[in-house]
C-alpha positions in Angstrom: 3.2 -22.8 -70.4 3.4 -27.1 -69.6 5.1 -27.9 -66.3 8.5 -28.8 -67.0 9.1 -31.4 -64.7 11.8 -30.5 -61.8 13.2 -33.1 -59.9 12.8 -31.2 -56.7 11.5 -27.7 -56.1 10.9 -26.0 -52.9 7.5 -24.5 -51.4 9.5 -21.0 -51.5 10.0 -21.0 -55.4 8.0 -18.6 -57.8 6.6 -21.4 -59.9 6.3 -18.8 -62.9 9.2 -18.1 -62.7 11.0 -21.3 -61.9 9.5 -22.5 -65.3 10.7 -20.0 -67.2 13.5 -21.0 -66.4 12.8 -25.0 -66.5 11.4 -24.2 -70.4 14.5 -22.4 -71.8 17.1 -24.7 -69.9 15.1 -28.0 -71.1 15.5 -26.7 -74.8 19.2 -27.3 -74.2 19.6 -30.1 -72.4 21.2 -33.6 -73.8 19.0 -36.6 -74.1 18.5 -38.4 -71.1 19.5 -35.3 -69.0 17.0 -34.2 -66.6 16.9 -30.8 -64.2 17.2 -31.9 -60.7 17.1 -28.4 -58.6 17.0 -24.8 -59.4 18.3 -21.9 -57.5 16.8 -18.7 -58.2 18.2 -14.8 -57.1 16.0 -13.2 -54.5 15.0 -9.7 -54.5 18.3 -8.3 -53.2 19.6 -8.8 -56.8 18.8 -5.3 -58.8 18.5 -6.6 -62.3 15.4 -6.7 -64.2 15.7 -10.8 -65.3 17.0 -12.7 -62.2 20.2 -15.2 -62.5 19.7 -18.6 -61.4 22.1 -21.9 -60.9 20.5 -25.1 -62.7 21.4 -28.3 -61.2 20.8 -31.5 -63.5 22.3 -34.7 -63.0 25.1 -34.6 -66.2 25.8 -30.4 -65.5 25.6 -27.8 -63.1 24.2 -24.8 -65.6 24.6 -20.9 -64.8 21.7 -19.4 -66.6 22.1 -15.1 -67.0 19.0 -13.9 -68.7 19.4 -10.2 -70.3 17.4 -7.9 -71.9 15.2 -8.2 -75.3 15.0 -12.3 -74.7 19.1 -13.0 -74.5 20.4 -15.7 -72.4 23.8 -16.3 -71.5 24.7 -20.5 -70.5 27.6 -21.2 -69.2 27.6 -24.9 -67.5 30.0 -27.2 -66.3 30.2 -31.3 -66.5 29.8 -32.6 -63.0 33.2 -35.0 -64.0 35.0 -31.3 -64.3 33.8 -30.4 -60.9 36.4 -29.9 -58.4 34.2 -27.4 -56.1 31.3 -25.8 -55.7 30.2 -23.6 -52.6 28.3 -21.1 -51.5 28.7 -17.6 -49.0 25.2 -17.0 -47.3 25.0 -13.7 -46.6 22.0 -11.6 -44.6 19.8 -11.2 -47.0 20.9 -13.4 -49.8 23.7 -16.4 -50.6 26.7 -15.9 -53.2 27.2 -19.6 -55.6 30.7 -20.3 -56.8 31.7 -23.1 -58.9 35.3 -24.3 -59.8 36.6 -26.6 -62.8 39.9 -29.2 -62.1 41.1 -27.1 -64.8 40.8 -23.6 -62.7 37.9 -21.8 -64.9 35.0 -20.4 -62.3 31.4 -19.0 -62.7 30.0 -16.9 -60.0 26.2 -16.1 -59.2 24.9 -13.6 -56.3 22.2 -13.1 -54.3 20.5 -16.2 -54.6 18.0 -17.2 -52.4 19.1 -18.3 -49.1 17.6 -21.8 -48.6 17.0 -22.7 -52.2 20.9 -22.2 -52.6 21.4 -24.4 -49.6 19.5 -27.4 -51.5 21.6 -26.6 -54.3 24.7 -26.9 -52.6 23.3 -30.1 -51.3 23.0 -31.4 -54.7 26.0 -30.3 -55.5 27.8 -31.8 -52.9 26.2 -35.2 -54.0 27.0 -35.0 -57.7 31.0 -33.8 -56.7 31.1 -37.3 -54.2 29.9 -39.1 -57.2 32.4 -38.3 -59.0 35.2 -37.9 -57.1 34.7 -41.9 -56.5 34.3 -42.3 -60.6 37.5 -40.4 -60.8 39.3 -42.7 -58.3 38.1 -45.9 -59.4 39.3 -44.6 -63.1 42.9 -43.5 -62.0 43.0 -47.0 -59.9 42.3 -48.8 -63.1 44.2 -46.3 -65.1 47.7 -47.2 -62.4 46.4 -51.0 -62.5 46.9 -51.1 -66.4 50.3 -49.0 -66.5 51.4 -52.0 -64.2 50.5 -54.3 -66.8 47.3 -55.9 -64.4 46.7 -57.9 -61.7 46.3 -61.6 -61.7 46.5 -63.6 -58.6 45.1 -66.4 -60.3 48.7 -67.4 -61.5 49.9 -70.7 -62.2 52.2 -72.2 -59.6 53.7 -75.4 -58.4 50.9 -78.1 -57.0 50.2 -77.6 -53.4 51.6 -74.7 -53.3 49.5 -71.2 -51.4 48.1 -70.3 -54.3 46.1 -73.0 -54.8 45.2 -73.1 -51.5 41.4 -70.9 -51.9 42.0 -69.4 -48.8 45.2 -67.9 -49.5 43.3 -66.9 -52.2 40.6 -65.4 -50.7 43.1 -63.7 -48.4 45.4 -62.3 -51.0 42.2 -61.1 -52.3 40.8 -59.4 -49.2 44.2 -57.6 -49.0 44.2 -56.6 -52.6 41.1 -55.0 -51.9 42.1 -53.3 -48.4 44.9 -52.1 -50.0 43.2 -49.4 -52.7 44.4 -52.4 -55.7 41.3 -53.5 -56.8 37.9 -52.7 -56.3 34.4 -53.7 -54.5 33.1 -55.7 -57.7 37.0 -57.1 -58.7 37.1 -58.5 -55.4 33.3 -60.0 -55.4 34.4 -61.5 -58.9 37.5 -62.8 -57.7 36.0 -64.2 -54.4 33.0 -66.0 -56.6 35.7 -67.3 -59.1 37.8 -68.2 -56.0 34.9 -70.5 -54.2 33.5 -71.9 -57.7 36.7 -73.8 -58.2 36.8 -75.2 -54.9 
């Protein structure tokens, strides 16, 4: 069986069967999608075929393998993300993930430090987004305000011409949550090639 590549794997992981897993999750994955991290159960978990959570940087993937060769995927866009955590036990650590729409998927008994670098990940991806989101509903309340434009014409010597005023109305635009880090760079390089 080729090495699927991983984006990071841990010293602890069964490299058999981490690319098990890698090889059936890869035949599933979207163009451009690559795994970054997976979580495997530890020994505590009684089944047969061992569970594992699949972390890639467009999903988070719960991957339940059953008997004669059936695999249940159920996976979850990181944009539909509202929380993922984990419940470290004694022996093992318990993986929930939650949608902004309310659906879950559960896995148990995963192995204690691999599903602490998952949670890691995850944790990455959810900030990520989160800031995607908020620049989107910023945009999203901008444009149901019909837009911003501080550039507008006004009577000669007025503030507005003034680039400082400019730059300030800019600045506070910006402190304020009304525009964001690259609006305000535009503005600002619009603002001082005029001058």
């Amino acid at each position: 069986m080729a090495n699927i590549p991983i984006r990071y794997a841990d010293a602890s992981q069964q490299t058999e069967a981490l690319q098990k897993v890698a090889a059936d999750v890869s035949k599933i994955l979207t163009p451009n999608e690559e795994i970054l991290y997976i979580a495997l159960q530890n020994n505590t978990a009684l089944s047969i075929a061992k569970d594992s959570v699949v972390a890639t940087n467009n999903r988070v993937i719960c991957y339940k393998p059953s008997i004669l060769g059936r695999v249940a995927f159920e996976d979850f866009l990181w944009q539909d993300v509202k929380d993922a955590k984990i419940t470290q036990g004694f022996l093992a650590t318990d993986f929930a993930v939650e949608t902004v729409r309310g659906e879950r998927a559960e896995l148990t008994s995963l192995d204690k430090d691999q599903a602490k670098r998952l949670y890691a990940i995850c944790q990455q991806m959810e900030q990520e987004w989160r800031e995607k989101r908020r620049v989107r509903e910023m945009e999203e309340s901008r444009a149901r305000a019909g837009g911003v434009n501080i550039a507008a014409p006004q009577a000669p010597n007025s503030a507005a011409e003034d680039p400082v005023a400019k730059l300030a109305k800019a600045k506070q635009m910006l402190d304020q949550s009304l525009i964001s880090e690259a609006e305000y760079e535009s503005l600002k390089a619009r603002i001082l090639s005029s001058m």
